[in-house]
N, C-alpha and C positions, 0 to 999 in steps of 0.2 A: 537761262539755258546754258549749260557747260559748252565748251567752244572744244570742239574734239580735234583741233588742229587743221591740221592740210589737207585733207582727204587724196588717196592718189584711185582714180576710178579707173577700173579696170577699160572702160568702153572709151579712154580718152582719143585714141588714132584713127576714133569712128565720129568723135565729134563734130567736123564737119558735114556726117553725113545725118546728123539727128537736129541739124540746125534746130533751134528753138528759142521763141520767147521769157523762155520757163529758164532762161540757164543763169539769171541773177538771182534765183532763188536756193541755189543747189547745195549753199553750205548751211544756209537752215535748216533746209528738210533734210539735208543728211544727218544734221546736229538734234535736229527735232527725235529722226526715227531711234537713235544711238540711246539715246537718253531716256525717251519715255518708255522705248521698248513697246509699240505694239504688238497685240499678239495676231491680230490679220487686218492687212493692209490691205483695202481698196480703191483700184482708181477706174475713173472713167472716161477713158479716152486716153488712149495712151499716143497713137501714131506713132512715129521712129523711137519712143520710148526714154525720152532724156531724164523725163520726172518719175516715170517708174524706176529707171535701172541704179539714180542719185539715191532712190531709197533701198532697191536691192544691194547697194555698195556700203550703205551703212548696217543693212542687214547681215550681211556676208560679215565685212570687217567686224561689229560686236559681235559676231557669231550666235546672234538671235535667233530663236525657233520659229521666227517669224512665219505665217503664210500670208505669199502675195499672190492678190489678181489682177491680172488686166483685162477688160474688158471695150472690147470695140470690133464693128465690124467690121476693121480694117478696110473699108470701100471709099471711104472720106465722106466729106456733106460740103457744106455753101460755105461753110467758111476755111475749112481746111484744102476745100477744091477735092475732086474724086479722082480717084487711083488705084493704079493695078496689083497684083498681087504682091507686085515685088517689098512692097513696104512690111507686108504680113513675114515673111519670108525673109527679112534683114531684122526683123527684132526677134523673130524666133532663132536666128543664127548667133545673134551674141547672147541672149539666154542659153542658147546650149553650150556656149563657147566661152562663157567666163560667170556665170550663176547657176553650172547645173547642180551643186550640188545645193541650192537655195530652196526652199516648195514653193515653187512659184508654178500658178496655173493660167494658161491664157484663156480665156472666155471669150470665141470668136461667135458673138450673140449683139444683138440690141440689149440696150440700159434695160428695156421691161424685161426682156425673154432672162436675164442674167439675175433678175434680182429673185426670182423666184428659187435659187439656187442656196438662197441663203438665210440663219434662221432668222428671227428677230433676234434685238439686243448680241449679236454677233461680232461687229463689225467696230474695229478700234480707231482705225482711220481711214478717211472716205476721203477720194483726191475726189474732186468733181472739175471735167476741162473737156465736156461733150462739146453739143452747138448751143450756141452761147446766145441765141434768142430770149428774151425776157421768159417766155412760154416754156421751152423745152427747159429751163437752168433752174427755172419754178417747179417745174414737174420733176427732175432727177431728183432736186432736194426732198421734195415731199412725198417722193416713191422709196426713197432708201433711208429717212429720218430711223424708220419702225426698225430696221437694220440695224442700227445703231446703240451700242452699250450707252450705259449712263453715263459715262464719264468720256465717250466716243469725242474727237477732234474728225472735224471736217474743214478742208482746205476748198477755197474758190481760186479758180485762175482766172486773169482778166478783170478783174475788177475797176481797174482806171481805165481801162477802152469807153469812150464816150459814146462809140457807136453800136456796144455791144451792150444785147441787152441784163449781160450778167450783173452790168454797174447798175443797174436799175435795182436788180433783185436782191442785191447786197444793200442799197439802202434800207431797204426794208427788212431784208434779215437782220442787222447787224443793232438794230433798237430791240429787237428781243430775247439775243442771247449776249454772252459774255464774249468779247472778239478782240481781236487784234487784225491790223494790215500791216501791206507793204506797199507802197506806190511805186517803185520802178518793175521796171521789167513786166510790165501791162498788168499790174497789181495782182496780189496775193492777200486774198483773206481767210481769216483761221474763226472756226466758230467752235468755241469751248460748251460742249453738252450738259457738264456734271464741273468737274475738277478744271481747276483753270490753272495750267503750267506756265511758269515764271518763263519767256522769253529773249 
């Protein structure tokens, strides 16, 4: 994977406020979007937005036609803890304020009510980083596979949390397709559908 340098993200004097797990991942997936160029990005579960906005920053900068979704119901759940609007309402403020001219659509829906939205074979990159129960990270994968082009990349967050049940579900996906991880930063794993890109 080409190393597209430094990145300078637009949302950096908000980073404290988007605190995340996810922020040792931020020069691959920028490097990741730059390069392979999907042509719609899906995530799920976005919250304060650090791993959507790392891809809209590399969408913006290549100046991709990229379309991004995020999808979540902004409420929270058991592991991210429940919350008020205001979270809904600070990632819509720095989409409008440094991505507007990006297509990016927010999908304020549940993973089921959202997927219906889109057609089959669609979908280039699927972030998946809902609730992270064995149960629910098995059902997001197996509701949005159909979603998904032939050559479609899907990203797992948390994969090295021992207590979550996504490490569970990564073992067992990860002997059927072609993958790659990362182990810092509560792990990152990448399942290659069709085409397997050199990282």
């Amino acid at each position: 994977m080409l190393d597209s340098g430094s990145p300078q993200f637009d949302f950096e004097k908000y980073r404290s406020l988007m605190a995340s797990a996810w922020e040792g991942h931020e020069l691959f997936a920028y490097n990741f979007v730059r390069n392979v160029k999907p042509r719609v990005i899906v995530e799920l579960g976005t919250f304060t937005g650090f791993s959507f906005f790392v891809m809209a920053q590399a969408v913006k900068d290549a100046k991709l036609s990229s379309k991004l979704f995020a999808i979540d119901t902004w409420e929270g759940d058991k592991h991210t803890g429940f919350y008020d609007d205001s979270v809904y309402k600070f990632v819509k403020g720095l989409k409008n304020r440094f991505y507007a001219e990006q297509k990016i659509k927010f999908l304020r829906k549940t993973f089921k009510e959202a997927n219906k939205d889109f057609r089959d074979n669609s979908i280039d990159l699927l972030h998946i980083d809902g609730l992270h129960t064995y149960k629910a990270v098995k059902g997001d994968f197996e509701m949005w596979l159909p979603k998904m082009n032939k050559n479609g990349v899907i990203f797992f967050h948390d994969i090295a949390v021992p207590y979550f049940g996504v490490r569970r579900f990564w073992a067992e996906i990860e002997k059927k397709y072609p993958t790659n991880s990362f182990s810092h930063s509560y792990g990152l794993g990448i399942i290659f559908l069709g085409k397997v890109y050199q990282l």
